[in-house]
FIDREN-236123 format. One record per residue: x, y, z of N, C-alpha, C in turn. Coordinates in steps of 0.02 Angstrom, whole numbers, padded with zeros to 5 digits, always signed. Layout:
! residues N
XYZXYZXYZ/...
END
This chain:
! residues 115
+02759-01680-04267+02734-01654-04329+02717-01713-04375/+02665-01722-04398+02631-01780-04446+02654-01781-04524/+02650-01717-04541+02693-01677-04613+02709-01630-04631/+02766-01632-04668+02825-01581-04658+02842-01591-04723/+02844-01538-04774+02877-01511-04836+02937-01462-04827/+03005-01506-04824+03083-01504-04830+03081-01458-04884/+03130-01420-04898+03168-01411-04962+03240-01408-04936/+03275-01438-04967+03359-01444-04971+03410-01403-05012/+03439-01343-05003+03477-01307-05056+03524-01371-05076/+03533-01405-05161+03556-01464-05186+03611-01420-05211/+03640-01460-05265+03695-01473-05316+03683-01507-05371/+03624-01529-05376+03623-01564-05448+03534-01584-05425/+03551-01649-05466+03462-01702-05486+03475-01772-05478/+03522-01777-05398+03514-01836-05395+03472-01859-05340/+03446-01805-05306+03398-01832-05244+03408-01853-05207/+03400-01928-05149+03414-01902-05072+03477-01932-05083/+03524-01930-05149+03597-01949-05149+03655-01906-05156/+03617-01839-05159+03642-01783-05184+03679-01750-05106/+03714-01687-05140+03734-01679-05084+03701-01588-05069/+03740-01583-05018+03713-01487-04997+03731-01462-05059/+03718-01388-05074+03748-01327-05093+03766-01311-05051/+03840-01274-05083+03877-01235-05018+03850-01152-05010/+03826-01160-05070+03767-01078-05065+03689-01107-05046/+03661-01044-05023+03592-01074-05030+03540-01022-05087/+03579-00968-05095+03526-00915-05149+03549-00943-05211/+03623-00961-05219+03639-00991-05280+03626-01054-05296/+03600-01101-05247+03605-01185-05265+03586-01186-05319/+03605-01244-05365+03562-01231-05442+03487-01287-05425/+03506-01317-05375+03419-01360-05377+03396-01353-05283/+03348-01383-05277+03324-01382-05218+03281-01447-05241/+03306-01483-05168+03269-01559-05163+03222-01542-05127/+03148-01543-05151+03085-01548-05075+03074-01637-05069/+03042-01633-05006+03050-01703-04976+02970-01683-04945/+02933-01713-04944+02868-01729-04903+02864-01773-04852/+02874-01758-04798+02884-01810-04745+02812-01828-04700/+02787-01889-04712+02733-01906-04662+02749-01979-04617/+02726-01926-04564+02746-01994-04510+02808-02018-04484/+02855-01968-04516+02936-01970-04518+02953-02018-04559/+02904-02044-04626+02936-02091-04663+02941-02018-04745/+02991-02045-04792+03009-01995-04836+02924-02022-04867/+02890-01957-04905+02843-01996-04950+02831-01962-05030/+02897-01918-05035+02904-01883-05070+02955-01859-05096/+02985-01859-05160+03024-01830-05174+03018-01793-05239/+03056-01721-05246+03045-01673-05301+03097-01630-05312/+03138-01619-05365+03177-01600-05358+03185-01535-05429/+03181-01464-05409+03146-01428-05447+03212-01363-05434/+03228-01335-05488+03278-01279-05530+03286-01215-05473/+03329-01203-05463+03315-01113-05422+03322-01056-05446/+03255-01059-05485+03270-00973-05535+03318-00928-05497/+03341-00926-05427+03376-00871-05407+03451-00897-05438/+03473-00960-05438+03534-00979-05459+03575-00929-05488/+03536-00892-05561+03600-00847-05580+03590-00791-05593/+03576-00760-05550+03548-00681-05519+03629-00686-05480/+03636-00613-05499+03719-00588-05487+03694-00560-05409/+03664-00512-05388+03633-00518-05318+03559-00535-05318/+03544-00539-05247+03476-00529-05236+03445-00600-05255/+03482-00649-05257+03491-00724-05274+03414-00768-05208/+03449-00754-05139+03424-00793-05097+03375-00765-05089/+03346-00702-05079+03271-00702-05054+03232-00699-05118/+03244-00734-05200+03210-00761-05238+03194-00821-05229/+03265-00868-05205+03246-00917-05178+03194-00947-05122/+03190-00886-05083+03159-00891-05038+03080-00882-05031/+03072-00825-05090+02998-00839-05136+02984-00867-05170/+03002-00923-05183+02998-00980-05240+02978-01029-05178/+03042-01038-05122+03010-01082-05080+02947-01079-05041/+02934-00996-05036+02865-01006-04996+02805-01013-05032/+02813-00991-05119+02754-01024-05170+02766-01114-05160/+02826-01114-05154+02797-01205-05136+02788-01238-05073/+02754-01181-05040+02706-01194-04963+02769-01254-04916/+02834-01230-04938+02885-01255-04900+02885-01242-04801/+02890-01305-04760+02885-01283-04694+02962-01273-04671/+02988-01302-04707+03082-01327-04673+03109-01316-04727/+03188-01267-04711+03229-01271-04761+03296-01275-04729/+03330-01344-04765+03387-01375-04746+03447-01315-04779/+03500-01285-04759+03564-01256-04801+03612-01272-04743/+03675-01246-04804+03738-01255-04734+03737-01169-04737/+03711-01115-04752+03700-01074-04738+03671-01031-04777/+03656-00960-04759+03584-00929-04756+03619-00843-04763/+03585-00819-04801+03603-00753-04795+03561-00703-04762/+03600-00651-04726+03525-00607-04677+03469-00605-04716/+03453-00580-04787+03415-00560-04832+03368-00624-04841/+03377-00682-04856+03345-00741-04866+03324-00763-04809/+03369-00766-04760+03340-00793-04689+03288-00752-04654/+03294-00679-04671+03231-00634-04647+03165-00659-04674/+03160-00666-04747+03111-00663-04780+03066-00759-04764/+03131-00785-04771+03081-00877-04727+03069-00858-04656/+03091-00817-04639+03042-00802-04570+02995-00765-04572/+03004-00728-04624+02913-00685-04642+02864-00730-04672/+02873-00773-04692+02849-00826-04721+02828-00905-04675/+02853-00890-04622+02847-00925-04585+02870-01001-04575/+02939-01025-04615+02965-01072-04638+03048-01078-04600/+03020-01124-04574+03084-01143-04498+03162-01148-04553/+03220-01142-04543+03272-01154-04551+03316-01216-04495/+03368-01243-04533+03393-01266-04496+03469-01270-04559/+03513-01261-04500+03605-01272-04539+03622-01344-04522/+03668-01354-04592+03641-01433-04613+03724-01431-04603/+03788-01492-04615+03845-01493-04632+03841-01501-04707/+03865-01454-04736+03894-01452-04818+03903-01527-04843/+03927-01567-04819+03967-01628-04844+03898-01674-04847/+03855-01669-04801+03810-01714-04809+03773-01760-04854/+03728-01793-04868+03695-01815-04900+03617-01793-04892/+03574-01781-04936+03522-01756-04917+03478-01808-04871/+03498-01874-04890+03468-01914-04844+03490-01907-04768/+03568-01890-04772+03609-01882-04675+03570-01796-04670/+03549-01760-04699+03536-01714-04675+03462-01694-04643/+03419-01751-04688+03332-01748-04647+03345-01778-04580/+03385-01858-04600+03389-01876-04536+03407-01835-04465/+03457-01796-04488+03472-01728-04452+03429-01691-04420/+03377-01656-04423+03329-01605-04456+03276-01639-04425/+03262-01701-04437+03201-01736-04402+03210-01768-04354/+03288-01771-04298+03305-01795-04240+03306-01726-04193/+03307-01659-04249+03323-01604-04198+03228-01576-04179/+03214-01585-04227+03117-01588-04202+03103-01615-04172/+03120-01678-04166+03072-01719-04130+03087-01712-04051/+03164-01664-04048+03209-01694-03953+03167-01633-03935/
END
């Protein structure tokens, strides 16, 4: 794959230093990453209106990510409801380890594509 628009369920605005959300409908940010060539060439790091929605959280998130023509979305997990709808959308998933770093987690993510 030549390019690939990541989004990362985050924890804050620190970018590829940040770490997972342990939610993914609630994360309060989402890191996108633009990857060409498998080098990073992008970074953006933008609010998740679903954050504080009492339900019905993740598949807002999940229409927010497909208005941002997202191909990959990094979480340490996924709810049926959200994970249905990035597959109607046509936007690959992959489960990340919570503890990570957003940087250990592309690396992740772009060793499991490429095998």
């Amino acid at each position: 794959m030549d390019k690939i628009r990541i989004a990362i369920a985050t924890r804050g605005h620190k970018g590829l230093e940040d770490k997972l959300s342990k939610v993914y409908g609630k994360a309060k940010t989402f890191t996108l990453v633009d990857i060409e060539e498998g080098e990073v060439k992008n970074v953006k790091i933008v609010d998740n209106p679903g954050a504080t929605y009492d339900q019905g959280s993740g598949p807002i998130a999940s229409k927010t990510l497909a208005e941002l023509k997202i191909d990959l979305v990094l979480a340490s997990q996924l709810g049926p409801g959200a994970l249905e709808l990035l597959r109607c959308h046509k936007i690959d998933t992959i489960i990340v380890d919570v503890n990570s770093t957003i940087a250990e987690a592309i690396e992740e993510a772009l060793s499991r594509i490429n095998n």
